[in-house]
Backbone as CSV, one residue per row, in Angstrom:
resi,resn,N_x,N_y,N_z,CA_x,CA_y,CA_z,C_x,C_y,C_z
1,UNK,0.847,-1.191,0.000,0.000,0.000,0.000,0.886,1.246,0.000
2,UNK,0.443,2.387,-0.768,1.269,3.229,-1.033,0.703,4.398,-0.414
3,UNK,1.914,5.122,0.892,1.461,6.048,2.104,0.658,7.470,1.411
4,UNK,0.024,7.976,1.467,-0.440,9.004,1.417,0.368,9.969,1.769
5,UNK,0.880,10.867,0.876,2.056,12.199,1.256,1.497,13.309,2.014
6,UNK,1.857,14.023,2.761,1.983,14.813,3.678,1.817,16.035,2.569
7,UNK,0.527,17.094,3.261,-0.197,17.817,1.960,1.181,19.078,2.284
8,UNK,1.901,19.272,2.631,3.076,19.989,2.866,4.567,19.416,2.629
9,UNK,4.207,18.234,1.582,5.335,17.239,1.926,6.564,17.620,0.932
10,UNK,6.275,18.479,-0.544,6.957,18.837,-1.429,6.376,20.278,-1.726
11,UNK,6.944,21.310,-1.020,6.573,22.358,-1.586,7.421,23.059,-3.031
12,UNK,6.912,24.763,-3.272,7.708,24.595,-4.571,9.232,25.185,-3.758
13,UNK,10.080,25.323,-5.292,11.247,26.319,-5.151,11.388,27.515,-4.445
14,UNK,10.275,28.222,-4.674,9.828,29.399,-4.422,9.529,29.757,-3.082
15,UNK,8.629,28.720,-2.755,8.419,28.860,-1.526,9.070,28.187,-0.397
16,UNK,10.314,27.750,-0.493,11.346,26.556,0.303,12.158,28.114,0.409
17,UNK,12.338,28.828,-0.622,13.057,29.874,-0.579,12.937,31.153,0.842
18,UNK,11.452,31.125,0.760,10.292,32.201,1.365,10.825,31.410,2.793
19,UNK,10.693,30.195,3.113,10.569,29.810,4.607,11.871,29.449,5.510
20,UNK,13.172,29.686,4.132,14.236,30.046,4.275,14.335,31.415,5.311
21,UNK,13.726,31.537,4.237,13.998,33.689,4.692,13.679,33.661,5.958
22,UNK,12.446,32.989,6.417,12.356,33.566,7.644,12.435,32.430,8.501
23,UNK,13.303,31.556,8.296,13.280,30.598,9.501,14.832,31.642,9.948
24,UNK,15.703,32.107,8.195,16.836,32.604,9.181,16.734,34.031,10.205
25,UNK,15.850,35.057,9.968,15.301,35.828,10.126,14.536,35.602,11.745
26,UNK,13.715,34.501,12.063,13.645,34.232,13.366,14.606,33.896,14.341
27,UNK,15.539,33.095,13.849,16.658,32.298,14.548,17.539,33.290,14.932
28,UNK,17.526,34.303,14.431,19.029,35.349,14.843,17.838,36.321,15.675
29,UNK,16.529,36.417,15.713,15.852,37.082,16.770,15.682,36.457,17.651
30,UNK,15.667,35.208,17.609,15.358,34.578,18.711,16.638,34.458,19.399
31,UNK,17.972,34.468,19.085,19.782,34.723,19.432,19.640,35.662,20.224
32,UNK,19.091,36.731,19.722,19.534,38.317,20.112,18.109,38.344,21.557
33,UNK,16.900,37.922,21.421,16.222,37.922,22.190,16.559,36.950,23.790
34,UNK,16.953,35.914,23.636,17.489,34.930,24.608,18.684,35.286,25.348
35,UNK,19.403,35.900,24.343,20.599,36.089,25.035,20.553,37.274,25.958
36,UNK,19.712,38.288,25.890,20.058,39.426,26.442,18.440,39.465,27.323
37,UNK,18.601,38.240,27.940,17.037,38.349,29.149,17.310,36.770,30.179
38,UNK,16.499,36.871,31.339,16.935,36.439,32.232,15.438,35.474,32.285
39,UNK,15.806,33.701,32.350,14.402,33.351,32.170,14.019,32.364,33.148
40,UNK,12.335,32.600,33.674,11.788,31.917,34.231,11.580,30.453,34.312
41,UNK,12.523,29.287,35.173,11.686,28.041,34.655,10.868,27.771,35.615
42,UNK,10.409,26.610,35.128,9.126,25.843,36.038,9.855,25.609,37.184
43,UNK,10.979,25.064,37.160,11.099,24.400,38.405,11.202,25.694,39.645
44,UNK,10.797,27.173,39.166,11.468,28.378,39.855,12.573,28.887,39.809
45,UNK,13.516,28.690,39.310,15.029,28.578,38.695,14.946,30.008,38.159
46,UNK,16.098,30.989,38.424,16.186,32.078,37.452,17.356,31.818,36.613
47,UNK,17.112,31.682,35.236,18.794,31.487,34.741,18.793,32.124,33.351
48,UNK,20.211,32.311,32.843,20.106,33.081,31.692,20.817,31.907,30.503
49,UNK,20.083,31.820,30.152,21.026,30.675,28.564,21.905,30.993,28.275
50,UNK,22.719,29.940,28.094,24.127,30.340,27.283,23.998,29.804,25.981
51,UNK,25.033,30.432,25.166,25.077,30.439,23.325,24.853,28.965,23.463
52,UNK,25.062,27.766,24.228,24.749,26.490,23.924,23.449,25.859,23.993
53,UNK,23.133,26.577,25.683,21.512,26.388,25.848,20.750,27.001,24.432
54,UNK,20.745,27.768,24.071,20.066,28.558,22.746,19.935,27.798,21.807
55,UNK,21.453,27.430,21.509,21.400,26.251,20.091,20.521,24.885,20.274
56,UNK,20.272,24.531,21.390,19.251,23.155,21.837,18.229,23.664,21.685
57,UNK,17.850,24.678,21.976,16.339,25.391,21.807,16.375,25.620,20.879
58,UNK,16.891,25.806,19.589,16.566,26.399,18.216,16.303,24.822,17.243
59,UNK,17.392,24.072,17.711,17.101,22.500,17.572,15.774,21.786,17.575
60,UNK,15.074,22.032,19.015,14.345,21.555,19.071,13.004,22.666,18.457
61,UNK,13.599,23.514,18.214,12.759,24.736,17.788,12.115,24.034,16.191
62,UNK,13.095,23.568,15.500,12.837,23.298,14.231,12.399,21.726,14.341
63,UNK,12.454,20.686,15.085,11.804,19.909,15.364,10.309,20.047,15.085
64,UNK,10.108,20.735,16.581,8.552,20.932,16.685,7.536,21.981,15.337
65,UNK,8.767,22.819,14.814,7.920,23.250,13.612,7.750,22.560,12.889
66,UNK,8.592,21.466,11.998,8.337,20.750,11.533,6.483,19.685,11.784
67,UNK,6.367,19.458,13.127,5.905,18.402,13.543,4.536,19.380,13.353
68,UNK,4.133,20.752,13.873,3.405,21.594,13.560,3.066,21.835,12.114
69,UNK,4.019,21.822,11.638,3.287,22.321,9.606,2.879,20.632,8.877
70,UNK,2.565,19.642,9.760,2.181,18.302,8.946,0.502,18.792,9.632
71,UNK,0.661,19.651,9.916,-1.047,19.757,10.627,-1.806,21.086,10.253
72,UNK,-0.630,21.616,9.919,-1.017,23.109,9.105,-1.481,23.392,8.115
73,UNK,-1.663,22.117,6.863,-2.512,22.549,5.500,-2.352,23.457,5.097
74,UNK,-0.989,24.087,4.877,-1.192,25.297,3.843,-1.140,24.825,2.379
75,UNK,-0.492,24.148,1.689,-1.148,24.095,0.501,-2.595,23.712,0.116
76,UNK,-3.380,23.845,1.551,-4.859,23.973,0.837,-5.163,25.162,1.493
77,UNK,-4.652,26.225,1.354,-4.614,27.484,1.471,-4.811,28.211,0.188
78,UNK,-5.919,28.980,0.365,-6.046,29.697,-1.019,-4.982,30.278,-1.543
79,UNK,-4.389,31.397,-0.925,-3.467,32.434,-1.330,-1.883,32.584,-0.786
80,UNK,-1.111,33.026,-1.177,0.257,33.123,-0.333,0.666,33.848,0.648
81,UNK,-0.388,35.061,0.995,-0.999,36.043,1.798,-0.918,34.722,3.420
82,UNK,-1.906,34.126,3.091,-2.492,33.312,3.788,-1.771,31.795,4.640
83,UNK,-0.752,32.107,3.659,0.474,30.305,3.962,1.497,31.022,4.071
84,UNK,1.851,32.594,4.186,2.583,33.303,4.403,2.697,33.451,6.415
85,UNK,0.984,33.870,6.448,1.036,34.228,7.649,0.877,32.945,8.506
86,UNK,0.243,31.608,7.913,0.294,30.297,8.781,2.047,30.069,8.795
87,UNK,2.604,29.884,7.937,4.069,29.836,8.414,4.934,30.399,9.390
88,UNK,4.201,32.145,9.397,4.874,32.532,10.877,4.147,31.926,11.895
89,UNK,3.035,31.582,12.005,2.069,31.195,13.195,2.518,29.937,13.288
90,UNK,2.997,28.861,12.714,3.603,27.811,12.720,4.839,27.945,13.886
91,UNK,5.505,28.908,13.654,7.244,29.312,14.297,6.703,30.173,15.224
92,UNK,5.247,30.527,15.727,5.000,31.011,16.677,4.617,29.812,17.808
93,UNK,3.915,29.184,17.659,3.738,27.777,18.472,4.373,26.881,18.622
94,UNK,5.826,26.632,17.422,6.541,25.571,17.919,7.604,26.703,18.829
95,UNK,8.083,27.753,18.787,8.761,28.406,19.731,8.507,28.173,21.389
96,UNK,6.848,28.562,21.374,6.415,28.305,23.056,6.290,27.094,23.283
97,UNK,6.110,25.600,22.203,6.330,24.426,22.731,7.500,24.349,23.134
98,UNK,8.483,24.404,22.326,10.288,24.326,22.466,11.030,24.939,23.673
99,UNK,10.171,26.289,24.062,10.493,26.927,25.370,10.358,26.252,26.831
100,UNK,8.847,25.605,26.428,8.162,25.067,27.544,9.163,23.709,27.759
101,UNK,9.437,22.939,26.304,10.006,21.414,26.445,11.465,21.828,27.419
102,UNK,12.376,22.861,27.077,13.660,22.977,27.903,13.144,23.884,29.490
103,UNK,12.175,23.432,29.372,11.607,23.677,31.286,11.497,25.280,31.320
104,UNK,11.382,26.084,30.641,11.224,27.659,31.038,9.245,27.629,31.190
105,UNK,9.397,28.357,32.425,7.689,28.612,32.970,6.497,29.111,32.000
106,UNK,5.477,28.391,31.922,4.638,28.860,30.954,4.491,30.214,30.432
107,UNK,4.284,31.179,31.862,4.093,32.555,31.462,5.329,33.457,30.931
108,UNK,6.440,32.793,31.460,7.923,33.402,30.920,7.873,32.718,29.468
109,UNK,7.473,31.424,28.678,7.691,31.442,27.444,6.358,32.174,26.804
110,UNK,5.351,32.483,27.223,4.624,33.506,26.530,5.168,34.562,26.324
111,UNK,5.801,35.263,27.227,6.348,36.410,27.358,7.746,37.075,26.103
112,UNK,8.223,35.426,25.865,9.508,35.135,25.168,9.230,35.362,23.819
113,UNK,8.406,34.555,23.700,7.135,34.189,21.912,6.674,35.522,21.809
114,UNK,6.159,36.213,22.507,5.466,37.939,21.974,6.275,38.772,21.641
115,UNK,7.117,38.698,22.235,8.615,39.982,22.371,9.476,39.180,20.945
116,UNK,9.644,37.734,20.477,10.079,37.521,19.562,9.306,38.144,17.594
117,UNK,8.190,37.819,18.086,7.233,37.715,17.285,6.727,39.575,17.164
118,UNK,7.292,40.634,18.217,6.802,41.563,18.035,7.974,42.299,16.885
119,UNK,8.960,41.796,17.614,10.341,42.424,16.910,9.901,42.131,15.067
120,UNK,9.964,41.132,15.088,9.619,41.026,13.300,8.435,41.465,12.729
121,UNK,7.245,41.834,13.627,6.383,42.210,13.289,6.060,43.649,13.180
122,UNK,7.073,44.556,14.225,6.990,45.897,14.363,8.060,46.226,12.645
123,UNK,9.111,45.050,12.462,10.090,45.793,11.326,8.919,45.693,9.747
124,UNK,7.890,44.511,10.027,7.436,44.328,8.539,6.061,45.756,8.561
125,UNK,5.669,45.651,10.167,5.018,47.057,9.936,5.538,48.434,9.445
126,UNK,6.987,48.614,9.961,7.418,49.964,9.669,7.794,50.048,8.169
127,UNK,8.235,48.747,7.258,8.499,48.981,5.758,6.712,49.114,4.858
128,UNK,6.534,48.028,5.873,4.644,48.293,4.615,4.282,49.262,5.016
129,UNK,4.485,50.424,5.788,3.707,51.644,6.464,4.339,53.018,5.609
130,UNK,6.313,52.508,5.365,6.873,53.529,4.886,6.300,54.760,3.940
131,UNK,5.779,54.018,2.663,5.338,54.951,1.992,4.169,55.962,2.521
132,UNK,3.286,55.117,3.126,2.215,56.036,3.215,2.945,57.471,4.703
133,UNK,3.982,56.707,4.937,4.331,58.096,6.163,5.118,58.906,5.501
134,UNK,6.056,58.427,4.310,6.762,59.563,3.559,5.372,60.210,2.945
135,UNK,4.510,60.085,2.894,3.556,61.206,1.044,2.692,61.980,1.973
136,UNK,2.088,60.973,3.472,1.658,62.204,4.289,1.861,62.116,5.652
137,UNK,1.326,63.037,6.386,1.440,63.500,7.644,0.015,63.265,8.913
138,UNK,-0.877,63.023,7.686,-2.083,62.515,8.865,-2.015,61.511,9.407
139,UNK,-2.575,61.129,10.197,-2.083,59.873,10.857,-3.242,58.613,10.435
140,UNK,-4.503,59.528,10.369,-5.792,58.700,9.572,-5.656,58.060,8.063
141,UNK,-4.882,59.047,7.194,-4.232,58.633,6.151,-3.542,57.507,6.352
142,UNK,-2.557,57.821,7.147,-1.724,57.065,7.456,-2.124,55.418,7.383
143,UNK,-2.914,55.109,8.351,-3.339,54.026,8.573,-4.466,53.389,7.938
144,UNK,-5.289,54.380,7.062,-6.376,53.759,5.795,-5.303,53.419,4.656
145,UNK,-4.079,54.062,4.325,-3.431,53.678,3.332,-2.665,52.231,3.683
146,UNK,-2.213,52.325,4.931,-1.540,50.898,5.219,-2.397,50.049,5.719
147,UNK,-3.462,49.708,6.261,-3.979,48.871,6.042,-4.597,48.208,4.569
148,UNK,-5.318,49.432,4.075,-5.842,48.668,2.598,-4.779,48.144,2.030
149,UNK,-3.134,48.750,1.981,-2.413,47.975,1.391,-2.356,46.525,1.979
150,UNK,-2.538,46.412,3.377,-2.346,45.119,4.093,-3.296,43.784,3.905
151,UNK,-4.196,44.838,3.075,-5.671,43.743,2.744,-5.263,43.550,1.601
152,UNK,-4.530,44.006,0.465,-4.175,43.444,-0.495,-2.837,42.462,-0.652
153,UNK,-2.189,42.339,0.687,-1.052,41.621,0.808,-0.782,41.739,2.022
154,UNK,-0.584,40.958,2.996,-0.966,39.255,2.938,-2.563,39.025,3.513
155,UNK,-3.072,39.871,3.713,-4.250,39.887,5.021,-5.492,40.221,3.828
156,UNK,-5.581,39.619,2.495,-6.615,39.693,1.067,-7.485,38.601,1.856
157,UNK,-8.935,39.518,1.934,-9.769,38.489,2.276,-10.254,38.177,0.847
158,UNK,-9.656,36.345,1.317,-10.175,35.992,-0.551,-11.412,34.926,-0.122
159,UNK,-12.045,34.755,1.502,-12.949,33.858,2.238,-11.892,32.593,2.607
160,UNK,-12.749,32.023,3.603,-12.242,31.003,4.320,-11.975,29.702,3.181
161,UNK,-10.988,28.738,3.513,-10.139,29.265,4.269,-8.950,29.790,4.496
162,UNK,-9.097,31.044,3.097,-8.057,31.703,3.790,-8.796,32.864,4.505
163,UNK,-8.545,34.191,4.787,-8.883,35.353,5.237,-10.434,35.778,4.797
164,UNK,-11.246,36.022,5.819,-12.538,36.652,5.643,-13.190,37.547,6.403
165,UNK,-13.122,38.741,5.806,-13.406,39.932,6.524,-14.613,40.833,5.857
166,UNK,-14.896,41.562,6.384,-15.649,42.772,5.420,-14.953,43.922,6.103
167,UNK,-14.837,44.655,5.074,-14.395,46.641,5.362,-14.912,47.242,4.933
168,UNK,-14.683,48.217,5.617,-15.582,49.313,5.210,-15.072,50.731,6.427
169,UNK,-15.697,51.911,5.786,-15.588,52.945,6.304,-16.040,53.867,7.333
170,UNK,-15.722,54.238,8.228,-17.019,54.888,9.563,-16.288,56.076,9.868
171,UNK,-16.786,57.091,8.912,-16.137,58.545,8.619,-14.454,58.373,8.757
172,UNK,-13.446,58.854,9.434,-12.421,58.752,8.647,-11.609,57.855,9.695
173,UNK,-12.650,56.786,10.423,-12.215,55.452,10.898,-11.886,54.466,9.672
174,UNK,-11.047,53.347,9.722,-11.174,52.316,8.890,-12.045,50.691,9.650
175,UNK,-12.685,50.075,9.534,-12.903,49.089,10.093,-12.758,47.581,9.057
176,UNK,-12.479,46.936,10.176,-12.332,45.155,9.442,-12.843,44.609,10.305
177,UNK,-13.894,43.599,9.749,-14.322,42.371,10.998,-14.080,41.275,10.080
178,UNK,-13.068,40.887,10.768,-12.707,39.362,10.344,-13.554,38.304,10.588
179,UNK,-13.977,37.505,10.023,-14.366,36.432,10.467,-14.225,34.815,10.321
180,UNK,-12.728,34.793,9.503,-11.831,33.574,9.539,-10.644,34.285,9.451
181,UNK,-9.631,33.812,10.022,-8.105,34.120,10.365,-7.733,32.565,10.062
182,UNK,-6.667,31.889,8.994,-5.891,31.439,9.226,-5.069,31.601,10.023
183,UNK,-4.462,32.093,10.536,-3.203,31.706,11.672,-4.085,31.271,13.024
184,UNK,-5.016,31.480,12.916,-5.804,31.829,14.029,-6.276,30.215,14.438
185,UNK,-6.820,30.019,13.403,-7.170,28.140,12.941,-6.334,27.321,13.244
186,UNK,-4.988,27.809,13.101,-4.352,27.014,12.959,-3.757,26.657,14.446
187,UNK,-3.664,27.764,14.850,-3.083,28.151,16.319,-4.270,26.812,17.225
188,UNK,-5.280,27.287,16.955,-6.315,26.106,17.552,-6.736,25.336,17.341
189,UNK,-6.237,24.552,16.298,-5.780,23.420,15.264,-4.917,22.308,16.050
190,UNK,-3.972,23.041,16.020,-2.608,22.704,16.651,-2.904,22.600,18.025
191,UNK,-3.595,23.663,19.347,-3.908,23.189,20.456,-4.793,21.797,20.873
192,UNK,-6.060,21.875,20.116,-6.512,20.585,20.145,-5.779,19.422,20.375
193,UNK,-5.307,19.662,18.812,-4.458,18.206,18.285,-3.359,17.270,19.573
194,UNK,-3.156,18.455,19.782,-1.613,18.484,21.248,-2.467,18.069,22.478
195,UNK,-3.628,18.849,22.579,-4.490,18.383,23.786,-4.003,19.752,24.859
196,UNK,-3.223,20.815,24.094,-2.456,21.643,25.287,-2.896,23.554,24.644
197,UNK,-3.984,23.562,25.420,-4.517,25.082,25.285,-3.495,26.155,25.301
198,UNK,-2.194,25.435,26.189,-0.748,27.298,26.002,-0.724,27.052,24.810
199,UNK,-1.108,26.219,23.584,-0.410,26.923,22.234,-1.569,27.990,21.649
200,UNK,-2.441,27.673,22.526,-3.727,29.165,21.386,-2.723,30.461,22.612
201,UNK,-2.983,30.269,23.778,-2.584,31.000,24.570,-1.955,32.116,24.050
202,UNK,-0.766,31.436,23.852,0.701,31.901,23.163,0.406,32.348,22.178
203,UNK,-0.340,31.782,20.760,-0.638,32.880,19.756,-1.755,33.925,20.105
204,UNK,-2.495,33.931,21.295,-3.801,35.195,21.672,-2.586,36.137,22.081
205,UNK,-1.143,36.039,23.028,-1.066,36.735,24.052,0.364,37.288,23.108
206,UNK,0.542,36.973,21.647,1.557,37.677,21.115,0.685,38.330,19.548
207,UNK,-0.034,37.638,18.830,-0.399,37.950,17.557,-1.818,38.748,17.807
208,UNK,-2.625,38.182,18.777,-3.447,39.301,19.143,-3.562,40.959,19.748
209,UNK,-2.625,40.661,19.983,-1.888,41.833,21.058,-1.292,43.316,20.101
210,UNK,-0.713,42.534,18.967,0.125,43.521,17.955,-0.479,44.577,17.107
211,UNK,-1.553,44.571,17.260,-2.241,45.934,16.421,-3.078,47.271,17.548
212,UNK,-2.795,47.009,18.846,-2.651,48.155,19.256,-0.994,48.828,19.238
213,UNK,-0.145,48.386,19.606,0.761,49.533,19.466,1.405,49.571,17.928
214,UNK,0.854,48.421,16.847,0.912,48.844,15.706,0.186,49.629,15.099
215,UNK,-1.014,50.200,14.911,-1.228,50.799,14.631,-1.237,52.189,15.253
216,UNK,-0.805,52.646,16.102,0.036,54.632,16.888,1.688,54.133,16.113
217,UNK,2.194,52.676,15.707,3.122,53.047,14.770,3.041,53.561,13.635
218,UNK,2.173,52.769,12.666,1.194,53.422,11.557,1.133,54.453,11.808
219,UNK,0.356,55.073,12.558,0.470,56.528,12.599,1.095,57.650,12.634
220,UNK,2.000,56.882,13.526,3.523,58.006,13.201,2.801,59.538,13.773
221,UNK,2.042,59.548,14.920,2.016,61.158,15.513,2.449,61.518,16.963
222,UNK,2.995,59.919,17.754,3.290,60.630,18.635,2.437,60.016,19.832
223,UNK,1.322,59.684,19.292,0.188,59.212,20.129,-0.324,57.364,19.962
224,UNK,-1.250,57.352,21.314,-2.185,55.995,21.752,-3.309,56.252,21.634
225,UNK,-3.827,55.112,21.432,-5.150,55.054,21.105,-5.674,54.831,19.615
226,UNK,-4.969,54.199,18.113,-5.313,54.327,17.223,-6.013,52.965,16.904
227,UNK,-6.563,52.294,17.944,-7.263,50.756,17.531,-7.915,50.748,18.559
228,UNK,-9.109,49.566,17.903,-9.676,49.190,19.044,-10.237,47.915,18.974
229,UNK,-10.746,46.850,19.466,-10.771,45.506,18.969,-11.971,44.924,20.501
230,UNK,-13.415,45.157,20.224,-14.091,44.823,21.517,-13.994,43.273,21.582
231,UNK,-13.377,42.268,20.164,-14.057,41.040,20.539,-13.133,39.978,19.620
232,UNK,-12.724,39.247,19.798,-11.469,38.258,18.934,-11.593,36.963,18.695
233,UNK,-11.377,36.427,17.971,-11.587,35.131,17.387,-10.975,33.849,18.262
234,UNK,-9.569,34.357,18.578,-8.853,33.490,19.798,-9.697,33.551,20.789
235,UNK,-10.120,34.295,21.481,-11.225,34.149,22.436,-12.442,33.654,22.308
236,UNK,-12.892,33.307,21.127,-14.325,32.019,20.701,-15.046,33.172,20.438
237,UNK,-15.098,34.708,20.302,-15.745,35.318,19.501,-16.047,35.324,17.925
238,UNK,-16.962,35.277,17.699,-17.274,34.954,16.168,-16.874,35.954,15.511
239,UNK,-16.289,37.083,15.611,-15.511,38.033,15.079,-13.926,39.159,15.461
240,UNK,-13.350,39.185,14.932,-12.482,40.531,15.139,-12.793,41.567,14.532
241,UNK,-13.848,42.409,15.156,-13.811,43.502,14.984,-13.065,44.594,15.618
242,UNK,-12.189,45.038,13.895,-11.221,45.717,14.732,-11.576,47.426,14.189
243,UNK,-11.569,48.274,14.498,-11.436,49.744,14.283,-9.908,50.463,14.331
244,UNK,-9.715,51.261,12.699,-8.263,51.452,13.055,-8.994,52.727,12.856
245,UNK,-8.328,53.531,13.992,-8.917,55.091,14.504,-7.992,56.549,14.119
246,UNK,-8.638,56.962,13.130,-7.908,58.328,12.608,-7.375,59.088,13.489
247,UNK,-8.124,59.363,14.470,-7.909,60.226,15.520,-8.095,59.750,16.904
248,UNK,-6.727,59.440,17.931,-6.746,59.049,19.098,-7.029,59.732,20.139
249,UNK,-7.130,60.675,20.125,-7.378,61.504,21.242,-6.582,61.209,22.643
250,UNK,-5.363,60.579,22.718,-4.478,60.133,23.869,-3.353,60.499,23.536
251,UNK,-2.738,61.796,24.605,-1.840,62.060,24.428,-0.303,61.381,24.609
252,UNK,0.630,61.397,23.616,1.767,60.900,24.237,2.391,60.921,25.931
253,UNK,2.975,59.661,26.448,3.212,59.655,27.495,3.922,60.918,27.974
254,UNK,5.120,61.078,27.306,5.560,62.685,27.725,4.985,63.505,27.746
255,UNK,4.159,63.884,26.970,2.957,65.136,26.647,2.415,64.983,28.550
256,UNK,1.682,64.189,28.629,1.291,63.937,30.067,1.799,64.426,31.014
257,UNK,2.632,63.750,31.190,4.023,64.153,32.292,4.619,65.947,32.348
258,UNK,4.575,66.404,31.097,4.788,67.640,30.967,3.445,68.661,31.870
259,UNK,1.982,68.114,31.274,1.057,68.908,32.108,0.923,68.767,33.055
260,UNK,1.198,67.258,33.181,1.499,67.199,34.910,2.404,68.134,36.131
261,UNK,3.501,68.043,35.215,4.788,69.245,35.416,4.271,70.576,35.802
262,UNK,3.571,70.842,35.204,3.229,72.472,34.298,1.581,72.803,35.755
263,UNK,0.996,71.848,35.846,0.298,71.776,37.463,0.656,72.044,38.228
264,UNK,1.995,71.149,38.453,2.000,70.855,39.792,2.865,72.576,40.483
265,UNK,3.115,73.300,39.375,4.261,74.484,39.226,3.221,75.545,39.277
266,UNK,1.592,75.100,38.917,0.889,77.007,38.761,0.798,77.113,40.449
C-alpha cells in the first residue's frame, strides 16, 4: 500500500526559498532575544542561557515546527498572503512548545514568543507603512493607506479558508471584521491536536496583542489610542472587529508628564 504524502510534503522552489527567509530571520531574533534576558523556569530557577543552551532550543525549535506544519494545511490554502502568515504562526507555536520542552515557565515562554514575534512584526510594519508616512502627515491617512495595502497583501480576504473579513468605512475610521483568520485556525488546530490550550494561549497573548501599538506606529504622531478591537476570534468570539482610529485623542506619554509638570508648578 502506497502512504499518502503529507499535503506539505513537497513544496515549490519558491516557496522553500520564502521559509528560508524567515526561519533565518527568526533564529538570529530569537539569538539576540534569549541572550540578552533572564528566564523563568518551572522548576522556579532564574537562569540566563548560554550560546549552547540557545542552540538546543533552536534545535528543538525546528523539530517541533516541523511536527506543527504536517497539521497546518497550507497548501490547501487559497493564497500566499495566507500560507505566508500560517508559516509565521507555525514558528509562533513551535517556539512556546520548544520553550516550555527545555523547562522555562509557561508565562515566561509567553512572554519570550510575543517579544520575539513583536520584533519582526513591528520591522514588517514599519516597511509596509513607509510609503504612506513619507507622502503624508495625517495619521488617519496614514493608517487607511496601510492597512488597505495590508488587505491586499498578505491579510486579502479571498474567504475562508483563507482570510474573511468585510471593510468598510465609519467617517475617517477604517474598520475590518474578520471572520476567519488562518493563523488563528491554525493556532487552535494545533492546540486541540496536542491536547495543550498554552499553544492558542501563546498565539492570543503575542499575535493578538500587535495591532494596538501597531497601529500609533502606523500613525507616526506621537500618540495611543489608534485601535480598538471589543471582541477576537482566539477568544471564541465569532468576530475581530477591529477599528483602526484616525484620531486618538491620547496624548503621548511625555505630553502627560509635561502637564502634569506644568500643574504641579501654577
Amino acid at each position: 500500500m502506497t502512504a499518502t504524502p503529507r499535503p506539505d510534503a513537497r513544496p515549490s522552489p519558491g516557496w522553500r526559498a520564502v521559509r528560508a527567509l524567515i526561519r533565518r530571520g527568526l533564529l538570529r531574533t530569537c539569538r539576540r532575544q534569549l541572550g540578552n534576558r533572564a528566564l523563568h523556569l518551572a522548576d522556579g530557577e532564574e537562569v540566563r542561557w548560554l550560546p549552547e543552551d540557545i542552540e538546543r532550543f533552536l534545535v528543538t525549535l525546528d523539530h517541533a515546527a516541523e511536527e506543527m506544519r504536517e497539521i497546518a494545511g497550507l497548501q490547501g490554502l487559497p493564497d500566499a498572503g495566507s500560507r505566508l502568515m500560517v508559516e509565521l504562526a507555525i514558528y509562533t507555536v513551535a517556539a512556546d512548545a520548544a520553550l516550555r520542552h527545555h523547562g522555562v515557565e509557561t508565562g515566561c515562554a509567553h512572554a519570550v514568543v510575543a517579544d520575539v514575534g513583536w520584533d519582526l512584526y513591528r520591522r514588517m510594519l514599519r516597511l509596509s507603512s513607509l510609503p504612506a508616512r513619507f507622502i503624508s502627515r495625517d495619521p488617519g491617512r496614514r493608517l487607511r493607506w496601510t492597512i488597505r495595502a495590508l488587505l491586499v497583501f498578505p491579510f486579502r480576504p479571498v474567504g475562508a479558508p483563507g482570510y474573511a473579513a468585510r471593510v468598510f468605512r465609519d467617517g475617517d475610521d477604517l474598520k475590518t471584521h474578520f471572520t476567519h483568520c488562518p493563523p488563528q485556525t491554525f493556532a487552535r488546530t494545533a492546540a486541540a491536536r496536542h491536547a495543550d490550550p498554552e499553544l492558542l494561549e501563546a498565539f492570543r497573548q503575542s499575535w493578538c496583542l500587535y495591532d494596538w501599538p501597531g497601529a500609533d506606529l502606523i500613525a507616526g504622531d506621537g500618540k495611543r489610542g489608534h485601535y480598538r478591537r471589543p471582541h477576537t476570534l482566539s477568544a471564541g468570539d465569532p468576530v475581530c472587529d477591529m477599528c483602526w482610529k484616525a484620531q486618538s485623542g491620547e496624548p503621548t506619554l511625555s505630553a502627560g508628564k509635561a502637564r502634569a509638570s506644568r500643574k504641579g508648578n501654577v
